[in-house]
PyMOL Python script that loads the backbone (N, CA, C, O; Angstrom):
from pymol import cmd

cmd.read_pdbstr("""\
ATOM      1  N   UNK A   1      57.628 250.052 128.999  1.00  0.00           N
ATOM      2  CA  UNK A   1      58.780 249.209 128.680  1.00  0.00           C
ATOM      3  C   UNK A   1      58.359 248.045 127.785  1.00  0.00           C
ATOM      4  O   UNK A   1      59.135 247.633 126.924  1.00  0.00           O
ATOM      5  N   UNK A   2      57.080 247.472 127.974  1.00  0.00           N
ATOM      6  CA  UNK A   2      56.904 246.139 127.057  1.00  0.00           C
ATOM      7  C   UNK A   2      56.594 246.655 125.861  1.00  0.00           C
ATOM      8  O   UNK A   2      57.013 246.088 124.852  1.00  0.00           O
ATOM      9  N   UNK A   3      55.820 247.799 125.765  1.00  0.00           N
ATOM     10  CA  UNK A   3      55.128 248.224 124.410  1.00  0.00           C
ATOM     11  C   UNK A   3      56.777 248.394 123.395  1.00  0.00           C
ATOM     12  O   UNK A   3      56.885 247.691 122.391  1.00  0.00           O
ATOM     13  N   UNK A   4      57.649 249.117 123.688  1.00  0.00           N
ATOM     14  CA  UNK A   4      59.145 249.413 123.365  1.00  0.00           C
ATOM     15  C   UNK A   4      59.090 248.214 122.655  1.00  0.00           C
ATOM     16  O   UNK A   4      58.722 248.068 121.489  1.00  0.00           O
ATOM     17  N   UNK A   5      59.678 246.940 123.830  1.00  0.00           N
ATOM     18  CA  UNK A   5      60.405 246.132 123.159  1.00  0.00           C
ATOM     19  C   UNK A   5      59.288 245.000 122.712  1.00  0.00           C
ATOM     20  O   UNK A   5      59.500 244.250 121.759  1.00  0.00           O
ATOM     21  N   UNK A   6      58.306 244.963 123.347  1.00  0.00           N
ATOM     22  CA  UNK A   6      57.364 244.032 122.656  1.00  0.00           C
ATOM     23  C   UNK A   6      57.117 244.649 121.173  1.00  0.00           C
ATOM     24  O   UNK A   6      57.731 244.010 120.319  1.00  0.00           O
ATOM     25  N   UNK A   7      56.589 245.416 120.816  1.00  0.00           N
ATOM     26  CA  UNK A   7      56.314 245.573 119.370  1.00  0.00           C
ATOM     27  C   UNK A   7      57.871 245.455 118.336  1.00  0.00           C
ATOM     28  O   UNK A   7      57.927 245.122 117.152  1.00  0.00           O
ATOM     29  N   UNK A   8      58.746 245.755 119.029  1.00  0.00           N
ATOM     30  CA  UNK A   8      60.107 245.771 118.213  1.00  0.00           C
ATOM     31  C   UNK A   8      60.569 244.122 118.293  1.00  0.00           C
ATOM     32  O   UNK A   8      61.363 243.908 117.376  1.00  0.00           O
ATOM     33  N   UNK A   9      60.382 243.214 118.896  1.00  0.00           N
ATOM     34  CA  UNK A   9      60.774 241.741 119.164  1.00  0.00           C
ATOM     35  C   UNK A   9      59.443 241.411 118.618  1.00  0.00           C
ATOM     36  O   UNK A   9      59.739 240.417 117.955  1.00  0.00           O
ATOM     37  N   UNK A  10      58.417 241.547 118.485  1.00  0.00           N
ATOM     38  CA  UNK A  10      57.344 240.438 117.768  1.00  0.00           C
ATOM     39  C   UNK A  10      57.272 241.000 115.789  1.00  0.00           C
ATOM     40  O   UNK A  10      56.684 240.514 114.822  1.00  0.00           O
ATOM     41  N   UNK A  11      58.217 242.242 115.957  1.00  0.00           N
ATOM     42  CA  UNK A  11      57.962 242.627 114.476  1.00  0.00           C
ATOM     43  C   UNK A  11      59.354 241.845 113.870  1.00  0.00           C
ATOM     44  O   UNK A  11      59.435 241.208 112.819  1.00  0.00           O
ATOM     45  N   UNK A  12      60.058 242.015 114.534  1.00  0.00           N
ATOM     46  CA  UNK A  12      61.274 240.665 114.202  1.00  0.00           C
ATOM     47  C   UNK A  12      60.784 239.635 114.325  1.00  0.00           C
ATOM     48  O   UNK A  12      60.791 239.108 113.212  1.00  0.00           O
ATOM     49  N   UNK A  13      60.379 239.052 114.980  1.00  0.00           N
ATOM     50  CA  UNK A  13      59.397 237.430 114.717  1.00  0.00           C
ATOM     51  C   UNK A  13      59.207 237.446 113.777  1.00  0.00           C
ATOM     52  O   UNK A  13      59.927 236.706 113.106  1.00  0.00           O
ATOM     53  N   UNK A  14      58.036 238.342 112.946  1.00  0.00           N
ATOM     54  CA  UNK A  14      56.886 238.618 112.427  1.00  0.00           C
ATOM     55  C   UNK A  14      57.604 237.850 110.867  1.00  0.00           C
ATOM     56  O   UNK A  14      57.279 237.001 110.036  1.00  0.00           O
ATOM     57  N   UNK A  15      58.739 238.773 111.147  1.00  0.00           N
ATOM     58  CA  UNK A  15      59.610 238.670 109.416  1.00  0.00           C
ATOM     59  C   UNK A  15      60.508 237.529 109.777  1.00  0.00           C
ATOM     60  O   UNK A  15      60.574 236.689 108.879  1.00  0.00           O
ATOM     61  N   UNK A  16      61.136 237.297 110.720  1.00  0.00           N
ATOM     62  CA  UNK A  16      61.908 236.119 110.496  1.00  0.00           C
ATOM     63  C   UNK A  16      60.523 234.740 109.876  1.00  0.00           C
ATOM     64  O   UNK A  16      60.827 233.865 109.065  1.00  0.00           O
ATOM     65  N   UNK A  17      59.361 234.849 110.374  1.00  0.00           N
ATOM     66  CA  UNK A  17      58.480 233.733 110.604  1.00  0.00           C
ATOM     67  C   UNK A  17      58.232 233.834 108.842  1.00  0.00           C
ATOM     68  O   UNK A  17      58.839 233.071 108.091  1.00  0.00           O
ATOM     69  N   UNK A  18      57.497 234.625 108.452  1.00  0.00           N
ATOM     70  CA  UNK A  18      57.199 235.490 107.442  1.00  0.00           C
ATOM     71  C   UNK A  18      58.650 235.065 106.276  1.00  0.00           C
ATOM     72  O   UNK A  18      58.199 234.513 105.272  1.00  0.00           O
ATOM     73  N   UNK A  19      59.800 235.173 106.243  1.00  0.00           N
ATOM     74  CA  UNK A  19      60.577 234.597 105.789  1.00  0.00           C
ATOM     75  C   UNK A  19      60.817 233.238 106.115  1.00  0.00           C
ATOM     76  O   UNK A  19      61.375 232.870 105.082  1.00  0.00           O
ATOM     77  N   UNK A  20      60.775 232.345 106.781  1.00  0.00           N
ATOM     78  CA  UNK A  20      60.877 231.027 106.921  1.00  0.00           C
ATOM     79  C   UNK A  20      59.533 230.394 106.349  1.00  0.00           C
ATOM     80  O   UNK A  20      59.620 229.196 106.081  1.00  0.00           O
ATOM     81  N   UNK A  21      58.582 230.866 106.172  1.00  0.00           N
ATOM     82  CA  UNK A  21      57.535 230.548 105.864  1.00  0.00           C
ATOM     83  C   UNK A  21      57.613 230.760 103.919  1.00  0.00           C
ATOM     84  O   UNK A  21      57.172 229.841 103.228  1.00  0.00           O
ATOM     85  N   UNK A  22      58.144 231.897 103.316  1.00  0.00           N
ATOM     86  CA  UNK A  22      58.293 231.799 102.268  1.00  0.00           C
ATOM     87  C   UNK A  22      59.304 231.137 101.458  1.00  0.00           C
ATOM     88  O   UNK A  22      59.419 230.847 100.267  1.00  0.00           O
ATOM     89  N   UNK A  23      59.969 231.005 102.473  1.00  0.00           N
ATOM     90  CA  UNK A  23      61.382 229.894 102.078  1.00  0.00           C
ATOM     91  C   UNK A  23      60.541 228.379 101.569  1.00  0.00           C
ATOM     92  O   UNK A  23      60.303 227.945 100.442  1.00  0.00           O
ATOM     93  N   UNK A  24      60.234 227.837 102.934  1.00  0.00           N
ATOM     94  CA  UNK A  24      59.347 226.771 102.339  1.00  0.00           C
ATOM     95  C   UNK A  24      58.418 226.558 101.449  1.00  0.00           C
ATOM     96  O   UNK A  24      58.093 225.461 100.993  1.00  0.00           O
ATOM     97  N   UNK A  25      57.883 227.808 101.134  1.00  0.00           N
ATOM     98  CA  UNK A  25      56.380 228.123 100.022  1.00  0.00           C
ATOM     99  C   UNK A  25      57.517 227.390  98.972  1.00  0.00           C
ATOM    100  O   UNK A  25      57.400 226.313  98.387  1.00  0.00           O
ATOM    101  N   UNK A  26      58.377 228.118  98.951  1.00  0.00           N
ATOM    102  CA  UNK A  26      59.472 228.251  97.590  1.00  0.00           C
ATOM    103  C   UNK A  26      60.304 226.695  97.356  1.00  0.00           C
ATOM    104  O   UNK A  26      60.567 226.261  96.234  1.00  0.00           O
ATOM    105  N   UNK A  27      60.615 226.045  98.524  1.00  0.00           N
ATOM    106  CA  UNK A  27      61.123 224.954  98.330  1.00  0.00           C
ATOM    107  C   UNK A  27      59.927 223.407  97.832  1.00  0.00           C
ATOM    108  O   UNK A  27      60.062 222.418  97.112  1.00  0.00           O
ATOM    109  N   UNK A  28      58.744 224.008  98.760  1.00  0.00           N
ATOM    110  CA  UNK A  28      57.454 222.637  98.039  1.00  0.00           C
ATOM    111  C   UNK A  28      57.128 223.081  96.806  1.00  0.00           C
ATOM    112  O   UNK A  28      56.266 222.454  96.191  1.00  0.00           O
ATOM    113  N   UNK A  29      57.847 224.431  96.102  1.00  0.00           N
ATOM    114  CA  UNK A  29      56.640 225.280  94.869  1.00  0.00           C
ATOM    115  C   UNK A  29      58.272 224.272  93.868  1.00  0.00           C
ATOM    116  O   UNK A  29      58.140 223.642  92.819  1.00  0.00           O
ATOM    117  N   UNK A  30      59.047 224.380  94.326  1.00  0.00           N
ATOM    118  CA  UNK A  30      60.445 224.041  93.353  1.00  0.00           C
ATOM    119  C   UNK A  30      60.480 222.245  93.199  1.00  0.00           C
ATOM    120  O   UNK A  30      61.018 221.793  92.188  1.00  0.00           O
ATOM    121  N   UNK A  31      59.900 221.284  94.219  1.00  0.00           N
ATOM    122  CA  UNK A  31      60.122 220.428  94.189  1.00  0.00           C
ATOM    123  C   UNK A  31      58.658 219.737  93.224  1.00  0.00           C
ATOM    124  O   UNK A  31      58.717 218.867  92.355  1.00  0.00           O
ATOM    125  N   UNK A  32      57.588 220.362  93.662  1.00  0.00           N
ATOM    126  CA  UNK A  32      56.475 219.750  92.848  1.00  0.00           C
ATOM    127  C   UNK A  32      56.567 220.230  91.476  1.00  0.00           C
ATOM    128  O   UNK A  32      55.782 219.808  90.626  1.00  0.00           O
ATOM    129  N   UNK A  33      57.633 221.235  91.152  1.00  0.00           N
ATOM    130  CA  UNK A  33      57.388 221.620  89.424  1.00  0.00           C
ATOM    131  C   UNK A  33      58.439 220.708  89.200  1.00  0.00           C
ATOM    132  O   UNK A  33      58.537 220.624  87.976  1.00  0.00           O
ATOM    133  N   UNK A  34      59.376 219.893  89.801  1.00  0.00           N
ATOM    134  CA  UNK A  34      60.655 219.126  89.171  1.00  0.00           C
ATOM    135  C   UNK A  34      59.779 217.952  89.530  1.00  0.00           C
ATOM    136  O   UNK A  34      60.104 217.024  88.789  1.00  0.00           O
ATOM    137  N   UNK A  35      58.892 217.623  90.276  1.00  0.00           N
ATOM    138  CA  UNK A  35      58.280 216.443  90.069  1.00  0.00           C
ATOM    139  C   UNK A  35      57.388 216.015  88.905  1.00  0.00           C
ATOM    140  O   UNK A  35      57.454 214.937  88.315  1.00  0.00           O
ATOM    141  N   UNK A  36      56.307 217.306  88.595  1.00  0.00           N
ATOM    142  CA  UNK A  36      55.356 217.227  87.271  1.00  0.00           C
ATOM    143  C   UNK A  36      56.242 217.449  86.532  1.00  0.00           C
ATOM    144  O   UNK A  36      55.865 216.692  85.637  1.00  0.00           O
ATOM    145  N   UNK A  37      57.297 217.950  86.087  1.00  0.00           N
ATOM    146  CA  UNK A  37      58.516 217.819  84.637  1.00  0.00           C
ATOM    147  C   UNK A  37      58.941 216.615  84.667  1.00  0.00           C
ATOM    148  O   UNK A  37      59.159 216.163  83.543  1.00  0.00           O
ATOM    149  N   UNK A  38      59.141 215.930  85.507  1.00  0.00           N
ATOM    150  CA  UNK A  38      60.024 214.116  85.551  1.00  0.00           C
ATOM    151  C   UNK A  38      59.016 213.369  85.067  1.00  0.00           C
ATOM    152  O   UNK A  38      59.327 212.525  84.226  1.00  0.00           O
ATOM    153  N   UNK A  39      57.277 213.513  85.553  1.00  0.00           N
ATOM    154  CA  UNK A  39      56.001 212.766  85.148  1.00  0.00           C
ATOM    155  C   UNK A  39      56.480 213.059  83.788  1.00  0.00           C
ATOM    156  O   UNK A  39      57.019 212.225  83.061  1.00  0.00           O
ATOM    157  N   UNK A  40      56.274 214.183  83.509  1.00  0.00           N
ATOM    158  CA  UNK A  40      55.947 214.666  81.832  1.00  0.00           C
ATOM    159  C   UNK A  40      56.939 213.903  80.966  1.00  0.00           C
ATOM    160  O   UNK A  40      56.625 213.154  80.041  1.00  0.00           O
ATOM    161  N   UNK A  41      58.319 214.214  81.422  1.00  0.00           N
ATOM    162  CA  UNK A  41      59.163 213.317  80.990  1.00  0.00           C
ATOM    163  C   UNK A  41      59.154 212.307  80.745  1.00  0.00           C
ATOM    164  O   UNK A  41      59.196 211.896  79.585  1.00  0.00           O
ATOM    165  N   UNK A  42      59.091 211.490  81.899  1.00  0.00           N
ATOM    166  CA  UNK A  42      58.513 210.058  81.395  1.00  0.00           C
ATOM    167  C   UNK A  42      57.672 209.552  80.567  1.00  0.00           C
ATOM    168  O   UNK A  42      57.817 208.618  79.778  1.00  0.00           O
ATOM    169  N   UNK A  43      56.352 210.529  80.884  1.00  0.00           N
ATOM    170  CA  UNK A  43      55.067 209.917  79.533  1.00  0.00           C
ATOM    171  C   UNK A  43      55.595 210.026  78.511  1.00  0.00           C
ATOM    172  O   UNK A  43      55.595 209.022  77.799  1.00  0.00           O
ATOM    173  N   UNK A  44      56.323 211.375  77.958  1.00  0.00           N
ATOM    174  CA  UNK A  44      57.048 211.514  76.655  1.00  0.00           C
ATOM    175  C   UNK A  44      57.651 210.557  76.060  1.00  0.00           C
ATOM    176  O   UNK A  44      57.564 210.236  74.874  1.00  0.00           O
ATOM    177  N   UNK A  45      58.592 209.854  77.318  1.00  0.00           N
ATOM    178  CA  UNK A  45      59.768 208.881  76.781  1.00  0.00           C
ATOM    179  C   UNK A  45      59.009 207.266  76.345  1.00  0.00           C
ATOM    180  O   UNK A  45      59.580 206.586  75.492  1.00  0.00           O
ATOM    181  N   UNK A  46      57.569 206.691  77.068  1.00  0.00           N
ATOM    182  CA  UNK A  46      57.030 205.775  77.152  1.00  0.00           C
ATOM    183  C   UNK A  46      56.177 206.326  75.653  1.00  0.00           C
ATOM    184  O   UNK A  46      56.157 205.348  74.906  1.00  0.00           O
ATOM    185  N   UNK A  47      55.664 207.211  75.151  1.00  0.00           N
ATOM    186  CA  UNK A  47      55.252 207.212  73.789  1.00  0.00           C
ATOM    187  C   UNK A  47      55.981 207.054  72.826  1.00  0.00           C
ATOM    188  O   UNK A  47      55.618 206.472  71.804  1.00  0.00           O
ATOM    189  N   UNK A  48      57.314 207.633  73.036  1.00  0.00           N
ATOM    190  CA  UNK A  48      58.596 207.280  71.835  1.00  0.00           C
ATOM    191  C   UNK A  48      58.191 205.970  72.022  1.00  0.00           C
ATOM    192  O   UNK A  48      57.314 205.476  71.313  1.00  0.00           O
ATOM    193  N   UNK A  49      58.739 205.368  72.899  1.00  0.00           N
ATOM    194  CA  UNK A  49      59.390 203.662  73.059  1.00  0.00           C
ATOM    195  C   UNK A  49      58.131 202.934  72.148  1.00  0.00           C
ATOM    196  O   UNK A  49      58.252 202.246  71.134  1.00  0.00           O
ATOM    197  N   UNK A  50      57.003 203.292  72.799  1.00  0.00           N
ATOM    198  CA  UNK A  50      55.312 202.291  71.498  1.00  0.00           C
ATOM    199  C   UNK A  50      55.095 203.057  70.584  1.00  0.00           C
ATOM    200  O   UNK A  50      54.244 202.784  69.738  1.00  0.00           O
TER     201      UNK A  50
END
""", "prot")
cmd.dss("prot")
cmd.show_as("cartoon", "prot")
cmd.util.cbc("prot")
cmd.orient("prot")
């Protein structure tokens, strides 16, 4: 009985975890490339200005 539902409930873990985990990869991977584009931005805009 555990082998049944244990391997079928920890392989659902496995991917829910496994998806929550790439969600976040994806949300720190989206926020640090809009952070180094805003840097870049800025240096750009501070060389126009001198």
């Amino acid at each position: 009985m555990f082998e049944a539902f244990g391997t079928e409930g920890l392989e659902l873990f496995t991917w829910i975890v496994a998806g929550l985990l790439g969600l976040v990869a994806a949300l720190v991977a989206t926020h640090v490339l809009t952070v180094v584009n805003e840097d870049k931005e800025e240096e750009a805009d501070e060389r126009h200005v001198h």
